[in-house]
Kinemage of the C-alpha trace (Angstrom):
@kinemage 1
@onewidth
@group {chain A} dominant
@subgroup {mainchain}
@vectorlist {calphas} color= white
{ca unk a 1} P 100.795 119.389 52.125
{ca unk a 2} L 97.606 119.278 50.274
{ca unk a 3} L 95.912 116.317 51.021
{ca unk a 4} L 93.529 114.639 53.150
{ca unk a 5} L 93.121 110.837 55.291
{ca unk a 6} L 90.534 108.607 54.501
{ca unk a 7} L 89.822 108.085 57.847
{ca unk a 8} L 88.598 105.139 59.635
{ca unk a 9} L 88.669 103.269 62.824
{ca unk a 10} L 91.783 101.043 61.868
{ca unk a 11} L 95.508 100.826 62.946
{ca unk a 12} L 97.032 104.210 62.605
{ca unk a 13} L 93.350 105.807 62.872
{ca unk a 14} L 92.374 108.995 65.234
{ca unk a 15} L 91.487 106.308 67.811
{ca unk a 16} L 95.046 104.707 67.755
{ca unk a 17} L 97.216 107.645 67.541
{ca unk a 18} L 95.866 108.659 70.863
{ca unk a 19} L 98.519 107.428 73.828
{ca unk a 20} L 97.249 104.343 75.961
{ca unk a 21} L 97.765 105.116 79.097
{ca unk a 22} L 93.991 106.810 80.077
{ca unk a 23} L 94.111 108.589 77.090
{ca unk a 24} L 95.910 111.280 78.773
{ca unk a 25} L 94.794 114.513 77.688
{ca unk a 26} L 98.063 115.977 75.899
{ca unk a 27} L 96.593 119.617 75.451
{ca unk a 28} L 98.620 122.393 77.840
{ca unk a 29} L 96.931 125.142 79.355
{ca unk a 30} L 95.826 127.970 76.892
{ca unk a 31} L 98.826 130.107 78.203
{ca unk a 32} L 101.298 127.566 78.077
{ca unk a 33} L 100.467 127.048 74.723
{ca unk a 34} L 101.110 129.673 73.107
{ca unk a 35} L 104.016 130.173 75.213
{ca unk a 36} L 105.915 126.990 73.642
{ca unk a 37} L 104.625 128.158 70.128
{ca unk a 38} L 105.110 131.917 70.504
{ca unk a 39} L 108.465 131.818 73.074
{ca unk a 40} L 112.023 132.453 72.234
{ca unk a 41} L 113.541 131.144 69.149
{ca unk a 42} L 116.038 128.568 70.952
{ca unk a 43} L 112.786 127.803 72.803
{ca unk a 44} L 111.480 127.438 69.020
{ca unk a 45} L 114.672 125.192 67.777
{ca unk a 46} L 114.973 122.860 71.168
{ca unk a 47} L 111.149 122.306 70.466
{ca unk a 48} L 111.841 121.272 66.455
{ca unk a 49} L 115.243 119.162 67.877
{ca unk a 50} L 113.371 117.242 70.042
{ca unk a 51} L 110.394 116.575 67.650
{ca unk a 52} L 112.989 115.941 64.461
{ca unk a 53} L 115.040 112.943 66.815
{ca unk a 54} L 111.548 111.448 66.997
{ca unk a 55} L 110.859 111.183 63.959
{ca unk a 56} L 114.559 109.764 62.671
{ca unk a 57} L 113.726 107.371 65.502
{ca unk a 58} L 111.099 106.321 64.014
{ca unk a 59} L 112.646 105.681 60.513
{ca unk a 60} L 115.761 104.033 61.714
{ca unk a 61} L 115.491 100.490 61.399
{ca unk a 62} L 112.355 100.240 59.053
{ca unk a 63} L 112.101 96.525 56.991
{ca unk a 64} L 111.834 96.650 53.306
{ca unk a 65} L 108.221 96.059 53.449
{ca unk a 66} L 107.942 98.866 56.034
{ca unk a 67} L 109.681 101.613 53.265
{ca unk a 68} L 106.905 99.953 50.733
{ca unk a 69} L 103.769 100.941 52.976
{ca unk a 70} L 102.009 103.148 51.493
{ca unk a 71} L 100.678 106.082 53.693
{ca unk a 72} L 97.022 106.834 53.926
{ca unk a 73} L 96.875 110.613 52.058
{ca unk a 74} L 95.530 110.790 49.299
{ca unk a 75} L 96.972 112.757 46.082
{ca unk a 76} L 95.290 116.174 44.940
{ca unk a 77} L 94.588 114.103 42.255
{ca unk a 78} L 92.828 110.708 43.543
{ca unk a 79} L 94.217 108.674 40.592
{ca unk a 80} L 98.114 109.062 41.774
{ca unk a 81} L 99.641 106.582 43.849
{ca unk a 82} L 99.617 107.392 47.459
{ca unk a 83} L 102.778 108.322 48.787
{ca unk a 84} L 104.857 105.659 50.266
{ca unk a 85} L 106.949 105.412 53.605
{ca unk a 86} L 109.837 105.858 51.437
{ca unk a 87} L 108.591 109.200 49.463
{ca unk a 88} L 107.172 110.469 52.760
{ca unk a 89} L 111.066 110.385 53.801
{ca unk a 90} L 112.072 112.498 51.220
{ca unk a 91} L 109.162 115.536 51.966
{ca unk a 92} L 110.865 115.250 55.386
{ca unk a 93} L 114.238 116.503 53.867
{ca unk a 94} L 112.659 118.987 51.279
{ca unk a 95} L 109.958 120.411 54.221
{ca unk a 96} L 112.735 120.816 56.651
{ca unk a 97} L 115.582 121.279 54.300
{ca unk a 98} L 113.996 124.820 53.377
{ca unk a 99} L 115.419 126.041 56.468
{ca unk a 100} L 118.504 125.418 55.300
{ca unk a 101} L 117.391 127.586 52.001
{ca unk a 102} L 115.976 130.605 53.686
{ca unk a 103} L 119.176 131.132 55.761
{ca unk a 104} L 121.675 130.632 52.657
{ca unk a 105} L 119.587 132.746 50.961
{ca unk a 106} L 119.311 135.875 53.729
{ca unk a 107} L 117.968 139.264 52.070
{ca unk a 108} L 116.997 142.631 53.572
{ca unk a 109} L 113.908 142.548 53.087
{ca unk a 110} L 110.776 142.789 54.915
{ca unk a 111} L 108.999 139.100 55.957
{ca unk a 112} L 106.044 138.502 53.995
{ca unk a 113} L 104.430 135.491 55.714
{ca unk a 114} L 104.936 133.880 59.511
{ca unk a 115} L 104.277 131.211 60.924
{ca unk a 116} L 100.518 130.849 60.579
{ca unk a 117} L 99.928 132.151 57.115
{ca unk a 118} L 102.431 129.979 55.602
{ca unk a 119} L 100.350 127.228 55.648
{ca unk a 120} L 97.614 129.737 53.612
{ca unk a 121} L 97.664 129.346 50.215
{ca unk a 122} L 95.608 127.483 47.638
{ca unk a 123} L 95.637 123.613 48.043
{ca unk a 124} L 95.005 122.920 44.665
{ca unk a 125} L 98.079 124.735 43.589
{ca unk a 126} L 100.688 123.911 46.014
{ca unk a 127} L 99.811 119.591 46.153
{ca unk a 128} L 100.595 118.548 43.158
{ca unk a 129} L 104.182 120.341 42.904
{ca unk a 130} L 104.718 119.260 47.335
{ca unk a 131} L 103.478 115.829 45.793
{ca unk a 132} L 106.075 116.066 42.689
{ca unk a 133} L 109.058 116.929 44.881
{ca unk a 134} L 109.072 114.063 47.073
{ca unk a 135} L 109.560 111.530 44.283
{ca unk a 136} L 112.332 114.055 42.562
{ca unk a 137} L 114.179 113.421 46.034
{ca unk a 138} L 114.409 110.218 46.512
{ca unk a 139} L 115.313 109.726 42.882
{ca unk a 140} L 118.669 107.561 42.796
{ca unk a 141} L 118.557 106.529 46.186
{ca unk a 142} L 117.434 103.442 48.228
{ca unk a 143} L 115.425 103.265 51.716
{ca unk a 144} L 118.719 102.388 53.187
{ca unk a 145} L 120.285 105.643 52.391
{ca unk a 146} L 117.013 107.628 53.671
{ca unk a 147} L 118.410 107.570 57.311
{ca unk a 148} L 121.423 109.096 56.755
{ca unk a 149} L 119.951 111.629 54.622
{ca unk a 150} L 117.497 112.566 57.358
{ca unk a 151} L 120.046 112.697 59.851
{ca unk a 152} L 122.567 115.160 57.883
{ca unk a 153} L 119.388 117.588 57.183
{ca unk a 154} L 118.276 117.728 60.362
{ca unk a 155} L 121.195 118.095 62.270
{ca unk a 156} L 122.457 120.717 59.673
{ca unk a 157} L 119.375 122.812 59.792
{ca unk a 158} L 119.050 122.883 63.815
{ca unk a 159} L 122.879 124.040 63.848
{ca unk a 160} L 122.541 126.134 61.022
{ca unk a 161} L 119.540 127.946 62.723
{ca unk a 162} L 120.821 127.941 65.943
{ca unk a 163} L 124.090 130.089 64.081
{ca unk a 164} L 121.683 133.152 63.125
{ca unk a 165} L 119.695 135.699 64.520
{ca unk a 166} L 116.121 134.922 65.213
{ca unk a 167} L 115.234 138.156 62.901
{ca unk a 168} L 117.034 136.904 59.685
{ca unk a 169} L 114.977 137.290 56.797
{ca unk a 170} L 115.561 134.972 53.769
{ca unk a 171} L 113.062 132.822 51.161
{ca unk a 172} L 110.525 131.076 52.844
{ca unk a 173} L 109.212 129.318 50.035
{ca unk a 174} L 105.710 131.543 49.109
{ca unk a 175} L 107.695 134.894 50.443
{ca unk a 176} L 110.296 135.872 52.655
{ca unk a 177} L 110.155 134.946 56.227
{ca unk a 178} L 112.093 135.845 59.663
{ca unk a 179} L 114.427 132.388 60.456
{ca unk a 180} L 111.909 132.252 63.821
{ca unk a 181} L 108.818 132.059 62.416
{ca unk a 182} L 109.775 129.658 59.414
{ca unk a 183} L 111.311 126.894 61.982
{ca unk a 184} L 108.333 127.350 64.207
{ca unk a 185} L 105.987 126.252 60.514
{ca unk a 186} L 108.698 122.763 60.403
{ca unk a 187} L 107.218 122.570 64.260
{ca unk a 188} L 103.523 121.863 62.524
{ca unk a 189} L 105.364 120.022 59.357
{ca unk a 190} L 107.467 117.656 61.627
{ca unk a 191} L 104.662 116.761 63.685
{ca unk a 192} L 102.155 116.665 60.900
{ca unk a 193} L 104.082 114.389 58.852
{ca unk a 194} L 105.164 112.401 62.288
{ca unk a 195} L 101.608 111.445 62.356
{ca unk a 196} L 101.306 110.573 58.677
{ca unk a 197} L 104.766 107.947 59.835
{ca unk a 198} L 102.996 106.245 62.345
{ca unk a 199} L 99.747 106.183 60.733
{ca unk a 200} L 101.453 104.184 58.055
{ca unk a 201} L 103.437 101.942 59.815
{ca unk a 202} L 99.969 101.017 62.237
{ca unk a 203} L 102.216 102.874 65.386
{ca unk a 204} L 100.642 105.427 67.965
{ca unk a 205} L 101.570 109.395 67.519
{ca unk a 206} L 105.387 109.560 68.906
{ca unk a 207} L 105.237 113.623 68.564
{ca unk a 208} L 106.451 115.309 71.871
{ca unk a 209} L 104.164 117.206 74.008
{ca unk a 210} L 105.467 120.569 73.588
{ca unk a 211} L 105.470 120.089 69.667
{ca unk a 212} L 101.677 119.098 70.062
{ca unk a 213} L 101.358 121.879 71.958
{ca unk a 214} L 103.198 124.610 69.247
{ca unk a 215} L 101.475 122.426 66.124
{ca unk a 216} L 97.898 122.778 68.314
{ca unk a 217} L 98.488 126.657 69.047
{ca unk a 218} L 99.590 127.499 65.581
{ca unk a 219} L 96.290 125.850 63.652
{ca unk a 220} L 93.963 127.657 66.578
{ca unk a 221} L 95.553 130.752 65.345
{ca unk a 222} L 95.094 129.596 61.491
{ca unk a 223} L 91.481 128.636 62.101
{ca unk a 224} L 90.672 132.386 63.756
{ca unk a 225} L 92.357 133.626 60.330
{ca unk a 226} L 91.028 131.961 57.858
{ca unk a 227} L 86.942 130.941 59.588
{ca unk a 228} L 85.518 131.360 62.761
{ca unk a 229} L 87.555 131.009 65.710
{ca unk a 230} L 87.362 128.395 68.208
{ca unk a 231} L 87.960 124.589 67.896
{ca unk a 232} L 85.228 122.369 68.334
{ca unk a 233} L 84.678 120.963 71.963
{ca unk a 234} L 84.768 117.802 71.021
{ca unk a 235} L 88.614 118.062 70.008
{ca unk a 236} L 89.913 120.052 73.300
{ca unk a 237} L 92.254 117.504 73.295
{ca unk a 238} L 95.679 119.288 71.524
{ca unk a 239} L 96.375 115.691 69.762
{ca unk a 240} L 92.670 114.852 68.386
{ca unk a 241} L 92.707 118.598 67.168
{ca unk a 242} L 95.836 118.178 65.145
{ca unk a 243} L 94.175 114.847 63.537
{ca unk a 244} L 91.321 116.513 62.471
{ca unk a 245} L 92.915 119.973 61.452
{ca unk a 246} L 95.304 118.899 59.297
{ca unk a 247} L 92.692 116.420 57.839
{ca unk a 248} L 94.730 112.853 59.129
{ca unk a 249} L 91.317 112.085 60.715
{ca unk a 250} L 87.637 113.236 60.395
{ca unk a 251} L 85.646 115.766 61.573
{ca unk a 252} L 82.141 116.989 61.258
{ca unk a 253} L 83.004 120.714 61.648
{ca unk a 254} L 82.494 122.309 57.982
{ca unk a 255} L 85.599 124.330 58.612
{ca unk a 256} L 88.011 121.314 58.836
{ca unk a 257} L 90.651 120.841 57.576
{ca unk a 258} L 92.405 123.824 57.258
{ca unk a 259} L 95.688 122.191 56.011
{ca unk a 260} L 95.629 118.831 54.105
């Protein structure tokens, strides 16, 4: 996504989306983190599972006026109309429904991005077609049907991944990709977007702690790539890093964000 948050002190803010209870600190040890985002690939799908039944969670049983809030990114271009609940639903089934893509479409050919570097390319390019596709989606259909359509995508894409070799090669979108590196990039995208949910709807994060932990190790490793390495101290906490990375929050580091 190409975007960035407003930011602010509000319901749904930084401040909110981190858990009550003593603020635990969410962030795993250096080793363990990379671990959960650089394990095995059913290490890699149980991980996305667990993080994609959180977020249909959270949809199911949304009001009307719940599908109408809008979220709080803002469009490439400032003039558009903010996403709403409802169109963020449908970038949940395109973002993770490219799995489904890449292994129909398996090729011998040599992987051309991973993990990381998928999420490199030039922001003012990709948002406004990402921003198009979510309205093309939900096109003809009604809140009501989103759940259903969430469901059926992401139970199809863990069992379809789950069916094929870890080293399958197929479109990733910008270039091919191996099957485990593309489902470890819907790790970052379901908890990215998971944060853009409950920002919207006022809730605190509901991301799991080992997809904080894979989302957290993979932008460390895109920072070091595309600036300086190393995460400012202030966000040592996996959660607050994510925020602030991926632009849902601010950040005084120059650097930030490095995906919108």
């Amino acid at each position: 996504m190409t975007w960035r948050d407003r930011g602010g002190t509000g319901a749904g803010s930084r401040a909110s989306l981190t858990p009550r209870v003593g603020r635990v600190k969410l962030r795993l040890s250096a080793a363990l983190a990379l671990e959960v985002g650089m394990g095995s690939y059913e290490d890699t799908i149980s991980v996305l599972e667990a993080e994609l039944a959180a977020v249909e969670r959270a949809f199911a049983g949304l009001s009307d006026d719940q599908w109408r809030l809008p979220t709080k990114l803002v469009p490439v271009d400032p003039d558009l109309p903010h996403w709403t609940v409802f169109e963020l639903a449908g970038h949940f089934d395109i973002a993770i429904g490219l799995t489904r893509m890449l292994i129909a479409g398996a090729e011998a050919s040599q992987p051309g991005r991973d993990r990381t570097s998928f999420f490199i390319n030039p922001r003012s390019e990709t948002g406004p077609v990402v921003y198009g596709y979510a309205y093309q989606m939900v096109q003809g259909k009604t809140p009501a049907d989103m759940p259903g359509v969430l469901h059926e995508t992401f139970s199809k894409t863990v069992a379809e991944a789950r069916a094929v070799p870890a080293g399958l090669v197929g479109p990733g979108y910008f270039a091919p990709m191996r099957a485990d590196e593309f489902m470890a990039s819907r790790i970052v995208e379901a908890v990215v977007h998971g944060i853009d949910l409950a920002q919207a709807l006022g809730r605190e994060s509901f991301a799991t702690a080992d997809g904080i932990a894979a989302t957290a190790a993979i932008l460390d490793d895109l920072l070091a790539r595309r600036t300086v390495p190393g995460r400012p101290p202030e966000l040592s906490d996996d959660l607050e890093w994510i925020v602030a990375a991926s632009g849902r929050g601010g950040s005084a580091d120059n650097r930030l964000p490095l995906i919108g």
